[in-house]
KOLNU-770834 format. One record per residue (C-alpha): residue number from 1; residue in three letters; x, y, z. Coordinates in steps of 0.02 Angstrom, whole numbers, plus 32768, in hexadecimal, padded with zeros to 4 digits. Layout:
! KOLNU-770834
   resi   resn      X      Y      Z
    NUM    ala      X      Y      Z
...
! end
This chain:
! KOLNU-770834
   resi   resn      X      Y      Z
      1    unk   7A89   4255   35D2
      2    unk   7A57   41A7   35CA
      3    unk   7A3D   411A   363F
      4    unk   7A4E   4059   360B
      5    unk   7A2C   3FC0   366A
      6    unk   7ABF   3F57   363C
      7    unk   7B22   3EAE   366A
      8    unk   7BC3   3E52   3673
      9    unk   7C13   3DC1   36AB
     10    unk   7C8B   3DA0   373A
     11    unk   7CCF   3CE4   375F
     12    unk   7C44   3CA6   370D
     13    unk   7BC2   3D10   3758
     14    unk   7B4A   3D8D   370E
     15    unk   7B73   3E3F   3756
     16    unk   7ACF   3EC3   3740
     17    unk   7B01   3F82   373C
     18    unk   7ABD   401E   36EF
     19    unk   7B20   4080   368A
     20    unk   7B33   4142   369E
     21    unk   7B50   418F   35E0
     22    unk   7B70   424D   35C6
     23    unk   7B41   42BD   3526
     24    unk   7BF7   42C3   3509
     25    unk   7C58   4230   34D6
     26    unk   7CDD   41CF   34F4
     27    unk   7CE4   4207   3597
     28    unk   7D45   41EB   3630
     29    unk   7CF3   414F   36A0
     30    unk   7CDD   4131   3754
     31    unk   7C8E   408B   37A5
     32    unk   7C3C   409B   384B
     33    unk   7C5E   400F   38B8
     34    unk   7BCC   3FE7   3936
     35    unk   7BC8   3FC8   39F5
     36    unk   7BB8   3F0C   3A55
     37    unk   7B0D   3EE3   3A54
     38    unk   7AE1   3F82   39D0
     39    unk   7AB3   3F86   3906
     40    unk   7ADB   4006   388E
     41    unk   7A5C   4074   38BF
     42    unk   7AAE   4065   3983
     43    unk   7A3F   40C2   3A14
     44    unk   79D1   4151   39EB
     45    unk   7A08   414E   3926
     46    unk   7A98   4182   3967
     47    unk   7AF0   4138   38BA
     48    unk   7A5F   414E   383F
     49    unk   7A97   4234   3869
     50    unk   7B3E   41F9   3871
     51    unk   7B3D   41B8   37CB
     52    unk   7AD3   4231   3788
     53    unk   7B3C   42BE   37C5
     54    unk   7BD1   4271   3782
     55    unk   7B89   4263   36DB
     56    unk   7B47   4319   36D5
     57    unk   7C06   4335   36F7
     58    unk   7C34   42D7   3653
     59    unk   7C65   423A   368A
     60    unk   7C26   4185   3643
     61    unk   7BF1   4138   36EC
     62    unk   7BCD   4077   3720
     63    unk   7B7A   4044   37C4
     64    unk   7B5B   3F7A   37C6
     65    unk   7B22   3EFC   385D
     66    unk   7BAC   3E80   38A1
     67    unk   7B9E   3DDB   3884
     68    unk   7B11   3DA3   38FC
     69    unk   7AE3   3E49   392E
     70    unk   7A42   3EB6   38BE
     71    unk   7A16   3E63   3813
     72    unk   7AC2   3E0A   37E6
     73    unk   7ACB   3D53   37F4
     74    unk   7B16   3CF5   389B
     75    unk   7ADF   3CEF   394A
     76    unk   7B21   3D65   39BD
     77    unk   7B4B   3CE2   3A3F
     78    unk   7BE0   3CB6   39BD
     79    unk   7C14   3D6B   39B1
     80    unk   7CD3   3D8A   39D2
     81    unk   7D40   3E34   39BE
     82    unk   7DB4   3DBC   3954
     83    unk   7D05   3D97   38E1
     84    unk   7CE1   3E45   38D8
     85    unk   7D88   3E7C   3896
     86    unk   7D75   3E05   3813
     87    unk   7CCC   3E5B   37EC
     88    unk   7D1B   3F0F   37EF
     89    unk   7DA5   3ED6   376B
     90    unk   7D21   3E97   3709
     91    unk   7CBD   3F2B   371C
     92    unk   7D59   3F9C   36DB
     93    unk   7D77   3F1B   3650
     94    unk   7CB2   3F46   3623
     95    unk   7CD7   3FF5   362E
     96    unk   7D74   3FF2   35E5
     97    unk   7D2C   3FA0   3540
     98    unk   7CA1   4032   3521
     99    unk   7CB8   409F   3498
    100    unk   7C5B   4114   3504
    101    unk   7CF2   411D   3582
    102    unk   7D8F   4157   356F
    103    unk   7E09   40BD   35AD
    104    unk   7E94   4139   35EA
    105    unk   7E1F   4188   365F
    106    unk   7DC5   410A   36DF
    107    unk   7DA9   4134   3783
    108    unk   7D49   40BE   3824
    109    unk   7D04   4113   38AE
    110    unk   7CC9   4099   3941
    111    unk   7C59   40A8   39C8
    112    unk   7C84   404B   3A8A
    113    unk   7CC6   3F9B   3A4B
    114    unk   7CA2   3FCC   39A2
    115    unk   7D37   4055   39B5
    116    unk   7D9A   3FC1   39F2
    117    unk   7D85   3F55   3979
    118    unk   7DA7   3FFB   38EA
    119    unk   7E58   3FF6   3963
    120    unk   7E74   3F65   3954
    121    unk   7E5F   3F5F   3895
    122    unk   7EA4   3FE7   386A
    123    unk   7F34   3FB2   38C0
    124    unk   7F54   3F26   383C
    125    unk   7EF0   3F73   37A4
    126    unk   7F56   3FF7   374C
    127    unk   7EB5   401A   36D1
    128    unk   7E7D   406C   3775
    129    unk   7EC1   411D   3766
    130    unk   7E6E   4187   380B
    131    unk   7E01   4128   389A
    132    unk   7D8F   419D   390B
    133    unk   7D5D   4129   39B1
    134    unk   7CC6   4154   3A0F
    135    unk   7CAF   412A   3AC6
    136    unk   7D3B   40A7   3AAD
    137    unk   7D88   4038   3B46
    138    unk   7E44   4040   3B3C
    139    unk   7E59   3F85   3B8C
    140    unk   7DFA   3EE9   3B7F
    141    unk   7E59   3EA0   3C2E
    142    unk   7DF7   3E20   3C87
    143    unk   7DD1   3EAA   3D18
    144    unk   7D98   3F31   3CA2
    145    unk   7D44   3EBB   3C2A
    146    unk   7CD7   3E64   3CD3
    147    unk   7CC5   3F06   3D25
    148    unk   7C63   3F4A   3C6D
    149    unk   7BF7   3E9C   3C53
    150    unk   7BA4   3EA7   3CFD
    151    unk   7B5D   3F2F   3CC8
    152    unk   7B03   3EE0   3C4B
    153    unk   7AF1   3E35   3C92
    154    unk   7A42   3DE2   3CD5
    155    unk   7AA3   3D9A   3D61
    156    unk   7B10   3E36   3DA2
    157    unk   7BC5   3E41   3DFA
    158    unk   7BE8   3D90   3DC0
    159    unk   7C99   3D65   3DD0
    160    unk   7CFF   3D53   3D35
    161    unk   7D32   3C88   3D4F
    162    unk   7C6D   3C6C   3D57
    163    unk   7C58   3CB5   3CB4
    164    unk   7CEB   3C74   3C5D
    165    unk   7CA1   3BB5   3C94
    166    unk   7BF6   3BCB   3C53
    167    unk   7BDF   3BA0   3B98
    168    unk   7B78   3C51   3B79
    169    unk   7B3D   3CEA   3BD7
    170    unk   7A82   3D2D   3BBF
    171    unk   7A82   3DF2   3BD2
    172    unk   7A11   3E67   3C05
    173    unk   79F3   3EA1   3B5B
    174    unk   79A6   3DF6   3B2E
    175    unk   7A55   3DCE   3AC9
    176    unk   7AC3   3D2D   3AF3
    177    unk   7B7C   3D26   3AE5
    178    unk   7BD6   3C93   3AD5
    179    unk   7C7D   3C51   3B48
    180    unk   7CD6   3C69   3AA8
    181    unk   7CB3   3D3C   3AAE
    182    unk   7D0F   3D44   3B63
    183    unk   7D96   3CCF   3B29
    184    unk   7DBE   3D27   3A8F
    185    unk   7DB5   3DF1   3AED
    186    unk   7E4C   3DC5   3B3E
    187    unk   7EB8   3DAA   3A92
    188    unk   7EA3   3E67   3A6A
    189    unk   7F2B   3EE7   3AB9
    190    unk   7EB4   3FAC   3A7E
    191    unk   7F4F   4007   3AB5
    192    unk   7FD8   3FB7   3A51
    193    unk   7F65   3FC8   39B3
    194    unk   7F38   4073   39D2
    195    unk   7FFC   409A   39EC
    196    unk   8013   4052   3934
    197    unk   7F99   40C2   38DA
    198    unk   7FF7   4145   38CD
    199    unk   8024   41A4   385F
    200    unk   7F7F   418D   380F
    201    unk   7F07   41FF   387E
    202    unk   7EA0   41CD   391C
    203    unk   7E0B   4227   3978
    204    unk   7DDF   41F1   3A11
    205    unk   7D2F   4233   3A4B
    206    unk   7CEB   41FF   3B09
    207    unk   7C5B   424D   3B6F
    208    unk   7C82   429B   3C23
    209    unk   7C09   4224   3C74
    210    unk   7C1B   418D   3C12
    211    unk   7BD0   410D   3C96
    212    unk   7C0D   4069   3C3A
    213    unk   7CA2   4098   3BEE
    214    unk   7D13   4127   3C6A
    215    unk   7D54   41C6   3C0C
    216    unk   7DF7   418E   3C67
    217    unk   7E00   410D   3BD2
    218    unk   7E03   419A   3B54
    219    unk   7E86   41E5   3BBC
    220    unk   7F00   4136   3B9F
    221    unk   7EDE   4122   3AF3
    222    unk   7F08   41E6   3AC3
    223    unk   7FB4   41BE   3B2C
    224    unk   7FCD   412A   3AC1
    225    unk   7FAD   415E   3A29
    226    unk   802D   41B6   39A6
    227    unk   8019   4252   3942
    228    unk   7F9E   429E   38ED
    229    unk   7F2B   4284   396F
    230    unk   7E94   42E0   39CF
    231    unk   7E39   42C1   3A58
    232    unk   7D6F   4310   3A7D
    233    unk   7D2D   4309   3B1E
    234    unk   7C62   4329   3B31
    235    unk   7C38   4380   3BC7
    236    unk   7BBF   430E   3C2B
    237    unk   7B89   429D   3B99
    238    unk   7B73   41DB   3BBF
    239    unk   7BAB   414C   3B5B
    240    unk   7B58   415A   3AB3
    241    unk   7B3B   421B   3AA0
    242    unk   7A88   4211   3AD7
    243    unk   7A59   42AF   3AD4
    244    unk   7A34   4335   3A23
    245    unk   7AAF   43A2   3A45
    246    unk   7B30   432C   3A96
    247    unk   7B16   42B1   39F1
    248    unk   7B07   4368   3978
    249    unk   7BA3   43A1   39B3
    250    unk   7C00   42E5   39A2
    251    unk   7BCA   42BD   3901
    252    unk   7C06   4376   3897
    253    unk   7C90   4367   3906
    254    unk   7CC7   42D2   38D5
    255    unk   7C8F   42FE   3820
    256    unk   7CF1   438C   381C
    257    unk   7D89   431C   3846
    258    unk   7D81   4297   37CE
    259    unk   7D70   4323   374D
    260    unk   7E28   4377   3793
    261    unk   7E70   42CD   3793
    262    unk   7E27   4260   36E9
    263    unk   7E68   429E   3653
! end
């Protein structure tokens, strides 16, 4: 296997990934999509095993930053989920384009509002042939959406019409959104893309104790979605798996899915 600090462009932008390659090629690919406020490598390297595992597995794997987020270009203050779309079609136009990969066979797997946006894409990007979403929010209403950024605002349980008339929000990660993030969240309906996946496969993978995103939201987008699809629930695990055998037994799992479903 080999790894390969690599780039691409999206709307202008330079996008910085590293590139997964097996001993076997062409082989099947799968992006991994990263969290708000995350990079490729995401919380506790949770992508870095991902990746890996999924290469061991035989696939040709990409994990890249968002525009503004890690080592691509941008500010994160002018982060959207409709600017990150555009980044994930890029990103499987990338893919798509290695003679490493097999173009029939690309998969996205997304983690928390990186699942949404591999929805969301996936919903309009037929080169997108099985989506795996991790920890993934089923709406973006303005209640839900609030109720999720107090948790990681400086100034919590502000009300939603004080946010939407300030021209940025400073986290408590030390990141800054802009006006034009909350403006934009409330263009994207999860549900009605998830419904129009099918009948390309979707896994849908949520921990029991998920304290920023509810397993209840795994619940509404299994209901929503169309066949094939599967649905893994991890006993007391937390938002991003963090924990060796909770991320262990999500990563082959998932593995081990991609391989029944990408030719």
């Amino acid at each position: 296997m080999a790894e390969e600090f690599v780039s691409f462009t999206s709307e202008g932008m330079r996008i910085a990934g590293m590139f997964h390659v097996p001993e076997a090629t062409p082989a099947p690919g799968i992006i991994l999509c990263h969290g708000f406020t995350g990079t490729r490598v995401e919380s506790h390297r949770l992508f870095v095993l991902a990746a890996r595992e999924f290469c061991k597995q035989g696939f040709a794997v990409l994990r890249f930053d968002f525009r503004g987020s890690g080592e691509s270009e941008g500010l994160f203050e002018h982060t959207t989920i409709s600017g990150e779309i555009e980044d994930l079609k890029a990103a499987v136009s990338w893919v798509h384009k290695r003679k490493e990969v097999l173009n029939r066979g690309i998969g996205v797997n997304g983690l928390s509002l990186g699942g949404a946006v591999a929805a969301l894409t996936a919903a309009e990007d037929p080169r997108i042939k099985a989506a795996s979403l991790w920890s993934t929010p089923a709406t973006l209403s303005p209640e839900s959406f609030a109720e999720s950024l107090n948790q990681v605002l400086r100034e919590p349980e502000a009300p939603l019409d004080k946010l939407l008339n300030q021209r940025y929000l400073d986290l408590s990660s030390g990141d800054r959104i802009g006006k034009e993030f909350l403006v934009d969240v409330f263009k994207h309906d999860i549900l009605n893309a998830v419904s129009k996946i099918a009948p390309r496969p979707l896994l849908i993978v949520h921990g029991t104790e998920d304290p920023t995103v509810s397993v209840s939201h795994a619940q509404k987008l299994y209901e929503k979605a169309g066949e094939p699809k599967e649905k893994l629930l991890v006993e007391g695990a937390d938002h991003t798996f963090a924990r060796w055998d909770w991320q262990t037994k999500v990563n082959e799992y998932t593995a081990s899915w991609f391989k029944k479903h990408l030719p």
